[in-house]
Residue frames as qw, qx, qy, qz and C-alpha x, y, z in Angstrom:
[[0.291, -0.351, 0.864, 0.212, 7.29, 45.68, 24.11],
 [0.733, 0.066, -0.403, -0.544, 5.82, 44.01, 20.59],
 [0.898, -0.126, 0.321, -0.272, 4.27, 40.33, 21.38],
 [0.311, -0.142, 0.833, 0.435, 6.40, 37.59, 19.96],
 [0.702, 0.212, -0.366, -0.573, 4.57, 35.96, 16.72],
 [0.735, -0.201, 0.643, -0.083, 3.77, 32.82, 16.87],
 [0.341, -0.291, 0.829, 0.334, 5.80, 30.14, 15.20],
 [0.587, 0.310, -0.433, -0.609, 4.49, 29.49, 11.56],
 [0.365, 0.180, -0.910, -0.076, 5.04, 26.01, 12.18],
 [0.110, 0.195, 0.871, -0.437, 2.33, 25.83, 15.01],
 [0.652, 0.346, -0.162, -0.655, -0.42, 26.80, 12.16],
 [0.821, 0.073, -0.482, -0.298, 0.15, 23.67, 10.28],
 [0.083, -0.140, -0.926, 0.342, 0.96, 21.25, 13.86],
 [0.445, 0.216, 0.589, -0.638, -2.50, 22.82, 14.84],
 [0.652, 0.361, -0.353, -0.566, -3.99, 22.28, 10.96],
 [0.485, 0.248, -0.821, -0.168, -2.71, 18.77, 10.74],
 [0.027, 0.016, 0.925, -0.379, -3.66, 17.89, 14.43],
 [0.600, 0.242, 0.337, -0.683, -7.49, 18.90, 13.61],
 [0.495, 0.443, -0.584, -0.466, -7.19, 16.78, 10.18],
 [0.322, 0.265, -0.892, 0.176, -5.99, 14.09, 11.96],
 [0.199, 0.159, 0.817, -0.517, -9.19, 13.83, 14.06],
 [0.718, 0.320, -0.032, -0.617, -12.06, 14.69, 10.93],
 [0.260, 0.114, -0.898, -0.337, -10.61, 11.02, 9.22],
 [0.072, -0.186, -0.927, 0.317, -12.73, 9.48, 12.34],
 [0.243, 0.476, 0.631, -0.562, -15.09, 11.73, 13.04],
 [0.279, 0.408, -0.551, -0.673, -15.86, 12.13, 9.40],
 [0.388, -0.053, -0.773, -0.499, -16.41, 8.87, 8.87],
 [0.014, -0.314, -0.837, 0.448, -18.39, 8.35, 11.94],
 [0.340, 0.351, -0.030, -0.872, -21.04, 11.32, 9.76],
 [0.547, 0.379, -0.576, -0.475, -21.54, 8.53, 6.96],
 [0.202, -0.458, -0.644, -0.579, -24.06, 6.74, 6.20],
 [0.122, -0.417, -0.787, 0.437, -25.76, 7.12, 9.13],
 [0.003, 0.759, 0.238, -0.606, -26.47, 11.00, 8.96],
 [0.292, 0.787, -0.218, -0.498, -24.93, 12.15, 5.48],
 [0.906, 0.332, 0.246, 0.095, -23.75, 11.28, 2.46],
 [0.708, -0.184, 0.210, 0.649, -20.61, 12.01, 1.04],
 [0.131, 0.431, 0.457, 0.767, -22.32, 14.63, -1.68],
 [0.439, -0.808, -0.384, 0.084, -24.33, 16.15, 1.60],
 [0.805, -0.400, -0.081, 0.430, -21.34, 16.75, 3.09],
 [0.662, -0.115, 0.239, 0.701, -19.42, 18.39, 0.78],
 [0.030, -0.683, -0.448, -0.577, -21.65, 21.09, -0.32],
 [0.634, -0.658, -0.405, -0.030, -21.66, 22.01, 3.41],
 [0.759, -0.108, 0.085, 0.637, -18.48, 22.18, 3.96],
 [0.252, 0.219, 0.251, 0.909, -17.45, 24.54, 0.92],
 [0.037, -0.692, -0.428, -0.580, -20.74, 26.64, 1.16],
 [0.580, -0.730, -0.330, 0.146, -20.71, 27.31, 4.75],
 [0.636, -0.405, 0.177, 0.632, -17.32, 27.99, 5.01],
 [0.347, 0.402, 0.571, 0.626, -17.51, 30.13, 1.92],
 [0.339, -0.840, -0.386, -0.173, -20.24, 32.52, 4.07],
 [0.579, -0.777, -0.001, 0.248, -18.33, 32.91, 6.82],
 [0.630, -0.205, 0.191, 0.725, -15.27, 34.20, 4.76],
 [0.133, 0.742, 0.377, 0.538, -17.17, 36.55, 2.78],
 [0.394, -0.892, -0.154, -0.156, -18.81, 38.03, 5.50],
 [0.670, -0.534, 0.026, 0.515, -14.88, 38.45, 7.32],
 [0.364, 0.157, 0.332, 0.856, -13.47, 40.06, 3.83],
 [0.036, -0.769, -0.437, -0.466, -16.40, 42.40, 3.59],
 [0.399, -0.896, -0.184, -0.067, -16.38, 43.48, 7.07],
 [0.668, -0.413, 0.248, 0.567, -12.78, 43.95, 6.76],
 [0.284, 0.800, -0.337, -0.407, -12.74, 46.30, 3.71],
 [0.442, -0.186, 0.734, 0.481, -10.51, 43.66, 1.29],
 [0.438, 0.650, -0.214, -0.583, -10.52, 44.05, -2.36],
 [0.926, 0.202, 0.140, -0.287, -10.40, 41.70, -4.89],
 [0.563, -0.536, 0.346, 0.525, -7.53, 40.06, -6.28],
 [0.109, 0.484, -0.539, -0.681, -5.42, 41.40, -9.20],
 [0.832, 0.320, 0.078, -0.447, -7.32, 39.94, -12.28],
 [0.449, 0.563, -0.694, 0.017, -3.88, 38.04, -13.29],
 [0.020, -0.225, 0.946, -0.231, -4.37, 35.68, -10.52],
 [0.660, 0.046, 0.133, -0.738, -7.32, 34.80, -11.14],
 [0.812, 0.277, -0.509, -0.065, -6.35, 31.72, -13.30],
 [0.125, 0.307, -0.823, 0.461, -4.50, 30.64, -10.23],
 [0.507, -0.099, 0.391, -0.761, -7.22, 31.01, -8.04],
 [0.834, 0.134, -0.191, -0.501, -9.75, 29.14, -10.30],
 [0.824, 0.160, -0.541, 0.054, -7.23, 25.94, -10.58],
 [0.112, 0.242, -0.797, 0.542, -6.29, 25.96, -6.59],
 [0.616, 0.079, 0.453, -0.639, -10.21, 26.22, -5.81],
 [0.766, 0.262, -0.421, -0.409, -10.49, 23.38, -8.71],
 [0.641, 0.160, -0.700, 0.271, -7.59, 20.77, -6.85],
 [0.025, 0.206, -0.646, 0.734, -8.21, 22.09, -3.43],
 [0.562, 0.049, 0.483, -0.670, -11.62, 22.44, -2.73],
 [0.784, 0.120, -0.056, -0.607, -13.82, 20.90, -5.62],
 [0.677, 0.312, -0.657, -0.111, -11.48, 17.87, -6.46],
 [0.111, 0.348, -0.726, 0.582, -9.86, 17.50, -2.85],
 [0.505, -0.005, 0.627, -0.593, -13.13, 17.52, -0.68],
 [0.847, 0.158, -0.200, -0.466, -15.06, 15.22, -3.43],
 [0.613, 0.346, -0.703, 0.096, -12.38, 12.60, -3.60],
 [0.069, -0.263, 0.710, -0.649, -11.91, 12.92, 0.38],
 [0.566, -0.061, 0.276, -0.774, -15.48, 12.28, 1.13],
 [0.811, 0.235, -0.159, -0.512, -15.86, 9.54, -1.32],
 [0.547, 0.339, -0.729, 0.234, -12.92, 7.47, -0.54],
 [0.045, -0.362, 0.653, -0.664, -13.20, 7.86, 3.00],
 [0.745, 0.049, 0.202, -0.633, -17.11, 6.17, 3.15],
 [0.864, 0.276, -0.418, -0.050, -15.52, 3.49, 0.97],
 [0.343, 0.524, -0.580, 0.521, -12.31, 3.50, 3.04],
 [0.623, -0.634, -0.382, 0.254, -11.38, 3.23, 7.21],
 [0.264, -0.958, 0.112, 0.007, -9.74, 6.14, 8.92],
 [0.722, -0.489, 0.323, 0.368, -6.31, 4.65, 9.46],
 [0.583, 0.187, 0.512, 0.603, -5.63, 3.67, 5.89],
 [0.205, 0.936, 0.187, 0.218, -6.67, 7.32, 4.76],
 [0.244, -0.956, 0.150, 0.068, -4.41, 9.03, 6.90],
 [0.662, -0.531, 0.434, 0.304, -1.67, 6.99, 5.70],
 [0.579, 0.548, 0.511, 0.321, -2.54, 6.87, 2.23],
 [0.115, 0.966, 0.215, 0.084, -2.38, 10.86, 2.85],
 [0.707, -0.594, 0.191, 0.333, 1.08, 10.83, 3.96],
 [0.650, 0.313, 0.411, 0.557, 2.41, 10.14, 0.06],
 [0.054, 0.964, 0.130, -0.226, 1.89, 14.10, -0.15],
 [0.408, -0.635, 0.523, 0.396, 5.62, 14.75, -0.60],
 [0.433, -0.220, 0.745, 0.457, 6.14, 12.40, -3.14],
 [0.460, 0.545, 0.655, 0.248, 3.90, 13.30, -5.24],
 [0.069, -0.936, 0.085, 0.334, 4.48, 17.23, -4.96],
 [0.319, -0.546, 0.680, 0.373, 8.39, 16.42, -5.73],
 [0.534, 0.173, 0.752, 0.345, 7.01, 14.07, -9.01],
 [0.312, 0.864, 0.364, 0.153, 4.54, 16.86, -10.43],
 [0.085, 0.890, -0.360, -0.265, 7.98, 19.29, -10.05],
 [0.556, -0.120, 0.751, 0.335, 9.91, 16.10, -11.89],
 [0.530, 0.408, 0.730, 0.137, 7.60, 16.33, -14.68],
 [0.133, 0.970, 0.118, -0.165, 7.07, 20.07, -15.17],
 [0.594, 0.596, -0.111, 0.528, 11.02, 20.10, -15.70],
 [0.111, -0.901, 0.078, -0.412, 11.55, 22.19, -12.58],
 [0.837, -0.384, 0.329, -0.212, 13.38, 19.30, -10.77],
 [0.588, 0.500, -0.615, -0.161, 15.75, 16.45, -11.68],
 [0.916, -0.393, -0.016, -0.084, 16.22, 12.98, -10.69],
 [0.207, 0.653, -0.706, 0.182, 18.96, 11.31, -8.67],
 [0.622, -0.041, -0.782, 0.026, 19.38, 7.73, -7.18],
 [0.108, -0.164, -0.716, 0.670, 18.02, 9.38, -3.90],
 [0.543, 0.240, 0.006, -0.805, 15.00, 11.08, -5.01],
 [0.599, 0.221, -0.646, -0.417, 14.43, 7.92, -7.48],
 [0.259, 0.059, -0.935, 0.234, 14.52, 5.46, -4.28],
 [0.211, 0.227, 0.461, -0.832, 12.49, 7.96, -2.16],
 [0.770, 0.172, 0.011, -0.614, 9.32, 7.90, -4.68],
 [0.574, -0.069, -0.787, -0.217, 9.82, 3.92, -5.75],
 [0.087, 0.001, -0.790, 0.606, 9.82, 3.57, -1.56],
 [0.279, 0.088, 0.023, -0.956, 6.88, 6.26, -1.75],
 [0.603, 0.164, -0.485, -0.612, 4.78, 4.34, -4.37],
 [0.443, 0.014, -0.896, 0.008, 5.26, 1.01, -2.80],
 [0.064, 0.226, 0.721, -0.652, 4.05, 1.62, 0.51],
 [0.430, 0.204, -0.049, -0.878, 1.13, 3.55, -1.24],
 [0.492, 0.193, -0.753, -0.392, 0.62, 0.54, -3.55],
 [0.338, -0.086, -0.916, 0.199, 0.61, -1.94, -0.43],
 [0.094, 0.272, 0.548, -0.785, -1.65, 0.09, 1.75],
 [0.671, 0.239, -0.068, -0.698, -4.49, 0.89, -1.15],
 [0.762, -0.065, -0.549, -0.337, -4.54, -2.98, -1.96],
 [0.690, -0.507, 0.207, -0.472, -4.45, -3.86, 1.77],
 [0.345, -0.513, 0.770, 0.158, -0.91, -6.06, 1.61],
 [0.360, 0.238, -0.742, -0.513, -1.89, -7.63, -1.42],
 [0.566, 0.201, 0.647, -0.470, -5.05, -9.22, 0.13],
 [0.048, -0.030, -0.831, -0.554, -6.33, -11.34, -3.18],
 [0.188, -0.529, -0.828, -0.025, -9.64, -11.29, -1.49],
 [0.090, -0.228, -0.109, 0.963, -9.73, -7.54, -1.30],
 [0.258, 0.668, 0.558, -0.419, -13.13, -5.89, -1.26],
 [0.274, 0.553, 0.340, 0.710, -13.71, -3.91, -5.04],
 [0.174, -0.968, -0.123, -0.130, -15.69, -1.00, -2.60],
 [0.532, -0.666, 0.190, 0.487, -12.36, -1.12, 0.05],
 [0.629, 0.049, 0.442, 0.638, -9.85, -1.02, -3.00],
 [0.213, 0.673, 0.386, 0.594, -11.95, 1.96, -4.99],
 [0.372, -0.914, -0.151, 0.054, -11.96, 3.77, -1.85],
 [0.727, -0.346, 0.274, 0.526, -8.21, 3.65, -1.38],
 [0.516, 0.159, 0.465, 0.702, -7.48, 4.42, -4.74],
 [0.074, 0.869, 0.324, 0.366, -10.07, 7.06, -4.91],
 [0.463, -0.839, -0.023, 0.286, -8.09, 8.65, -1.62],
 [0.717, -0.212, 0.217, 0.627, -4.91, 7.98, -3.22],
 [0.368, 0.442, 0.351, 0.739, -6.01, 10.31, -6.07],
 [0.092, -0.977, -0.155, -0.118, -7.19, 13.24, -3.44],
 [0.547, -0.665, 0.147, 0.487, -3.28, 13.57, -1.70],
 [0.565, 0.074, 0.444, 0.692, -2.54, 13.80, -5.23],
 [0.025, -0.843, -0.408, -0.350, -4.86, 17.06, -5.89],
 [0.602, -0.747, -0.219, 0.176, -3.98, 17.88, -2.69],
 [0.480, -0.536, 0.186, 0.669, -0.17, 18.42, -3.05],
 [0.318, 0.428, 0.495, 0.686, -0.87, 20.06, -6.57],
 [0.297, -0.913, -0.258, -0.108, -2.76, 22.32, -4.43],
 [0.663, -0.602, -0.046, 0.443, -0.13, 23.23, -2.49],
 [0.373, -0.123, 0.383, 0.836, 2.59, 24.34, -4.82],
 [0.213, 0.506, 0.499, 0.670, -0.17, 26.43, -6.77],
 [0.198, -0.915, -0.216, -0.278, -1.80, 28.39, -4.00],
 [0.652, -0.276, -0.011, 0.706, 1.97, 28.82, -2.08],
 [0.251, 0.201, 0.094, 0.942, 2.82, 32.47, -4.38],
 [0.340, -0.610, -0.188, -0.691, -0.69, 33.95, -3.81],
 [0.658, -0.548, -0.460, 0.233, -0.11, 33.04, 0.30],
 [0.637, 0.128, 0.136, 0.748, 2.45, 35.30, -0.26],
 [0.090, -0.238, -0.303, -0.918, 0.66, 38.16, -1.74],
 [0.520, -0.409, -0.058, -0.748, -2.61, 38.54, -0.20],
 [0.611, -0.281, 0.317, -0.668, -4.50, 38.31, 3.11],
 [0.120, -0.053, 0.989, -0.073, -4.88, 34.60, 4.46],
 [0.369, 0.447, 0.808, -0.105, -8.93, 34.78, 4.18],
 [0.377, 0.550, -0.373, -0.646, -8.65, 36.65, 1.23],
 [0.035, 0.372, -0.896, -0.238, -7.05, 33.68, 0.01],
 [0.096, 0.079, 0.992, 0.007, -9.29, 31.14, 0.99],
 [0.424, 0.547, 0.509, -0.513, -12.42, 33.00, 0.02],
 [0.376, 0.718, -0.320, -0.490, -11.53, 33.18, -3.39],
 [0.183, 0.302, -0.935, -0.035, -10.34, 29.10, -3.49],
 [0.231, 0.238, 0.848, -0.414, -13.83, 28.40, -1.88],
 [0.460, 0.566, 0.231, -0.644, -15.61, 30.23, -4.53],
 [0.467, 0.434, -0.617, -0.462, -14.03, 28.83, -7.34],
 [0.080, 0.114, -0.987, 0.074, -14.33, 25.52, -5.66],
 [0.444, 0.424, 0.636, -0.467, -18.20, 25.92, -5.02],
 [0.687, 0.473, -0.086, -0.545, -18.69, 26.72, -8.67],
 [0.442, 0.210, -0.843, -0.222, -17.36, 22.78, -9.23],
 [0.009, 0.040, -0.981, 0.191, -18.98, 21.63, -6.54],
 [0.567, 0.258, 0.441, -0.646, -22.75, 23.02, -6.39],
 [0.557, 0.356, -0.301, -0.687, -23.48, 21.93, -10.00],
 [0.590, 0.014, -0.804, -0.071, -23.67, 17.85, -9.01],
 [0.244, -0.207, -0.807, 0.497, -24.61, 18.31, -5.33],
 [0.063, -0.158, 0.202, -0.965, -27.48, 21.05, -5.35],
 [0.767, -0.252, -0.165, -0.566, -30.45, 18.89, -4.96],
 [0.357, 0.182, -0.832, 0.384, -28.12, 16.37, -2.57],
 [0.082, -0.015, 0.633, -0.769, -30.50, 17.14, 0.43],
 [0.530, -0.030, -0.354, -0.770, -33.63, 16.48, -1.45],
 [0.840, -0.258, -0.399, -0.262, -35.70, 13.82, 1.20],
 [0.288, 0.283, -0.682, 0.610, -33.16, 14.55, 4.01],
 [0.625, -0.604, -0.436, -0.234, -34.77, 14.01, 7.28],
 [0.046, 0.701, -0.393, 0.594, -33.20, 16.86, 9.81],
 [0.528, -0.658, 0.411, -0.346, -34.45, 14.58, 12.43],
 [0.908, 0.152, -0.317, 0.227, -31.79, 11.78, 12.08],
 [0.291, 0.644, -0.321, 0.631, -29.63, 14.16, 13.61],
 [0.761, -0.567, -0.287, 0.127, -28.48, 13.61, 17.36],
 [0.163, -0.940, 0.263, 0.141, -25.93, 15.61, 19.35],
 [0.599, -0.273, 0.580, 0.479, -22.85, 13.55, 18.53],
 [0.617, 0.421, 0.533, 0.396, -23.77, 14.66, 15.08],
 [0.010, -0.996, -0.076, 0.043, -24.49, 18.37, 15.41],
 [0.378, -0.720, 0.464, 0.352, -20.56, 18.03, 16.97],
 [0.719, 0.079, 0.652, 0.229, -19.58, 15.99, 14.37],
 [0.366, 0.744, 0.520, 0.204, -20.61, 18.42, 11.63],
 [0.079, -0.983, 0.141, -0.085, -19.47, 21.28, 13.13],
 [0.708, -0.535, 0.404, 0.222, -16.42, 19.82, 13.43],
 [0.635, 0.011, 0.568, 0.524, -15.89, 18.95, 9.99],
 [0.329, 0.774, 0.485, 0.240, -17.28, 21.82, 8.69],
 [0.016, 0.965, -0.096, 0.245, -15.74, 24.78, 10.48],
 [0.494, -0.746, 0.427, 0.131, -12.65, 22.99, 11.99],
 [0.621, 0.013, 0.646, 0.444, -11.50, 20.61, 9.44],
 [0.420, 0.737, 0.347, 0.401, -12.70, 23.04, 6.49],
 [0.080, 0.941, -0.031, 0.328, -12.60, 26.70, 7.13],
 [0.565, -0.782, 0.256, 0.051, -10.23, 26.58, 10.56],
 [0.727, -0.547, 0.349, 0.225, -7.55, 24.63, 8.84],
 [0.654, 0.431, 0.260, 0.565, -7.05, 25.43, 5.71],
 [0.080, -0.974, 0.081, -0.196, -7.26, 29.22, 6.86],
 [0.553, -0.706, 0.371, 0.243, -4.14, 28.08, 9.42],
 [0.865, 0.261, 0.330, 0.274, -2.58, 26.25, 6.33],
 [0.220, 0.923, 0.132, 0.287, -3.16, 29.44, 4.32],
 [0.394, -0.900, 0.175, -0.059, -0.86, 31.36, 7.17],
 [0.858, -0.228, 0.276, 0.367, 1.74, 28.58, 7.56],
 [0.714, 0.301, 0.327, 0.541, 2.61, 29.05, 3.89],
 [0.109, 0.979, -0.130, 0.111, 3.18, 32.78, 4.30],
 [0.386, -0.764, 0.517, -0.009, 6.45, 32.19, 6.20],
 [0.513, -0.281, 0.806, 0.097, 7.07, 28.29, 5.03],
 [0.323, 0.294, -0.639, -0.634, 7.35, 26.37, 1.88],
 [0.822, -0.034, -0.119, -0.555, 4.80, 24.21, 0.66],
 [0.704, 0.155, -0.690, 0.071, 7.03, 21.16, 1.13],
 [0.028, 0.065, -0.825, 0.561, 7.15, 21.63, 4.93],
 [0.705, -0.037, 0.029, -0.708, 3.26, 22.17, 4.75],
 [0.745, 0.239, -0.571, -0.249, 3.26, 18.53, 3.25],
 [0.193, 0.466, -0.709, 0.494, 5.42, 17.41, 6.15],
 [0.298, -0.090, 0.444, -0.840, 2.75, 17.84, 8.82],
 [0.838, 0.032, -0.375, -0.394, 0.71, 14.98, 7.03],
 [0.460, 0.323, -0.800, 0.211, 2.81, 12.53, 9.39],
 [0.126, -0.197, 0.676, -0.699, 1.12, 13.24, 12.26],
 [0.723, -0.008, 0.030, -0.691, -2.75, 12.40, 11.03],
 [0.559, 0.186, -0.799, -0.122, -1.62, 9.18, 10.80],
 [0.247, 0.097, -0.683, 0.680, -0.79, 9.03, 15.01],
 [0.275, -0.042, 0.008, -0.960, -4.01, 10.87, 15.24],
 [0.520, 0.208, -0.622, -0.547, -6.00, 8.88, 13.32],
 [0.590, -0.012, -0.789, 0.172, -5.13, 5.56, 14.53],
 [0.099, -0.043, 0.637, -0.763, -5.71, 6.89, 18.23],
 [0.415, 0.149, 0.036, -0.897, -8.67, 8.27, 17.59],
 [0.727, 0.113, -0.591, -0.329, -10.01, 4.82, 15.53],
 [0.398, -0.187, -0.870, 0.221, -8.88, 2.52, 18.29],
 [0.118, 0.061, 0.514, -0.848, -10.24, 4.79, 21.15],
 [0.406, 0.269, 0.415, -0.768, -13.91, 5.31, 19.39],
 [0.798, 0.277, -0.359, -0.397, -14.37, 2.36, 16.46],
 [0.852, -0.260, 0.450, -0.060, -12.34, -0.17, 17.99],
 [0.965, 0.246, -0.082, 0.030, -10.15, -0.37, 15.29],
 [0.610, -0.702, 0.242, 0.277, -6.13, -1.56, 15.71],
 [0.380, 0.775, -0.444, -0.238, -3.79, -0.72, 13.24],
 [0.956, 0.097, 0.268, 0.071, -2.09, -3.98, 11.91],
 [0.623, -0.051, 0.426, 0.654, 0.98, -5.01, 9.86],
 [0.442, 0.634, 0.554, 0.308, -0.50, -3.99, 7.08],
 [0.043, 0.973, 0.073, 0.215, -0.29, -0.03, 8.31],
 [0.487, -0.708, 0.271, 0.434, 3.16, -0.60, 9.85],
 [0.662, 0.069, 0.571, 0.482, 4.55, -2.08, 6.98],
 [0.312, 0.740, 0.312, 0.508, 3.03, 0.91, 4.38],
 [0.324, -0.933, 0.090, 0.132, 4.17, 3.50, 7.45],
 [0.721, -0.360, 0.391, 0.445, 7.75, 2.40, 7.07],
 [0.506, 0.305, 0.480, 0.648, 8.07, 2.36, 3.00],
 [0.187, 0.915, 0.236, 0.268, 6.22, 5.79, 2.98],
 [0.408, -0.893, 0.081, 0.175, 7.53, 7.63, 5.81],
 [0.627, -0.352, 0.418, 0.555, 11.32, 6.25, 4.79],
 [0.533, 0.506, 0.469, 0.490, 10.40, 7.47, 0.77],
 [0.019, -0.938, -0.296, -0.182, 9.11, 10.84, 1.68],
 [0.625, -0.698, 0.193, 0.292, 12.37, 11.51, 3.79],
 [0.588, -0.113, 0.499, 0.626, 14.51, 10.55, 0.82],
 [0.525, 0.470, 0.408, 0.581, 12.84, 12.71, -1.33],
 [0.158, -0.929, -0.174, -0.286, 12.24, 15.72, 0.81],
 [0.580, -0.720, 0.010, 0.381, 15.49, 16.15, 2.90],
 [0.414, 0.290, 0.271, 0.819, 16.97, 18.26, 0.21],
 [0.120, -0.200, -0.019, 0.972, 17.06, 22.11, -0.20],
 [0.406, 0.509, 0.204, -0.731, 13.68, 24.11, -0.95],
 [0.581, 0.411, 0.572, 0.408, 12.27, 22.61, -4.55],
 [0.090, -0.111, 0.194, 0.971, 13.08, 25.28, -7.41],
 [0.011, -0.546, -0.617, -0.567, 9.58, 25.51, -8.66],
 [0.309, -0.735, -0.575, 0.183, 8.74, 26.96, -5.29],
 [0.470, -0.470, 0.160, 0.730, 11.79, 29.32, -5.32],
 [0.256, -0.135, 0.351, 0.891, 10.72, 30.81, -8.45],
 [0.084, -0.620, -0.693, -0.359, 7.41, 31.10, -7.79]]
């Protein structure tokens, strides 16, 4: 009797539920133990290794030389832009408001297939991203706080501009999930993304001091290095064989729930208005612009 498969959709619940615990323990890495340019060099190189070495010792071949230009600009918005932006916002930033800031995914996916032509608007889609944008808007300037920190605010805004890489990511590495091996995939999106990322971070470690390091860090590291990096974009990677990139997007709802646990449980902080009030206007945009039929750009990739 063959085994069932398991449900595409429990790749990205399990991808989104490890995400949804690296906001904290991410930022719980910074300053103390790493910097944000440490970090990210780690990350991509490590994870990089350990996919090689799987494609090699699997026999895989390169891909076709026509996707290559894909490749280069998913490992440009995924890895080098994504994990730089992520790292730096998030040190500037708190856990909660990241994960909620990350939520806007959707609506920005559904605007970059507005713009491209592949899309059109209607007085639901048009509510769904003004809804979108606001909540975004209120949540990176912390409810219109006039006495908003410049760092808190550049953090925010610096996040706001990884979900926006992020779901550009999505819709570009979606056809080549398709078409080759899952850690094909992501070893080829980690290499183009280490050549943007080594050439500003390769002397990053220069006067590190290995013994800062304590066990809550070791975990901490390894956590964000081989579960939040390699482990979940690899499940991502899978998801999107079977599912479109908009339900991928989807699965951002939960890191919020995460997030916020995780923050009160081991920083002490409590979400506030402030994150109900930007939960509401996103969550209620993203709905209005995503409860519609597959997008065509995806459908004809």
């Amino acid at each position: 009797m063959p085994r069932p498969s398991v449900s595409p959709h429990l790749y990205l619940l399990a991808a989104s539920l490890i995400w949804g615990g690296s906001y904290v323990i991410g930022k719980g890495l910074m300053p103390g133990y790493f910097t944000p340019i440490q970090i990210i060099p780690l990350r991509v190189v490590i994870s990089l290794g350990v996919l090689t070495l799987l494609t090699s010792l699997q026999g895989m071949k390169a891909p076709l030389r026509r996707d290559l230009p894909r490749f280069a600009l998913a490992g440009l918005l995924g890895v080098t832009i994504n994990q730089t932006l992520f790292f730096i916002g998030l040190n500037l930033s708190r856990p909660v408001e990241a994960s909620i800031i990350h939520t806007t995914g959707p609506v920005w996916v559904l605007l970059f297939a507005l713009v491209s032509g592949s899309e059109h608007y209607d007085g639901r889609r048009l509510l769904g991203i003004m809804l979108g944008l606001a909540g975004a808007a209120w949540m990176v300037s912390g409810g219109g706080q006039t006495g908003l920190s410049p760092e808190y605010l550049y953090g925010n805004l610096i996040l706001l501009a990884n979900i926006f890489s992020y779901g550009l990511y999505l819709v570009i590495i979606r056809p080549l999930a398709g078409r080759y091996h899952p850690l094909l995939v992501m070893q080829w999106v980690f290499l183009f993304g280490a050549l943007g990322i080594i050439p500003y971070s390769w002397n990053s470690f220069s006067g590190w001091d290995i013994g800062v390091m304590d066990a809550y860090a070791w975990f901490a590291i390894t956590y964000v290095v081989l579960g939040a990096t390699l482990l979940a974009f690899l499940l991502v990677t899978i998801g999107l064989r079977k599912l479109p990139s908009s339900t991928a997007a989807y699965y951002n709802y939960l890191q919020p729930l995460i997030a916020a646990m995780l923050a009160w449980w081991m920083r002490g902080e409590r979400p506030g208005y402030i994150h109900a009030v930007a939960a509401v206007l996103i969550f209620t945009g993203v709905y209005l612009v995503s409860a519609q039929k597959t997008w065509k750009e995806e459908v004809k990739a």
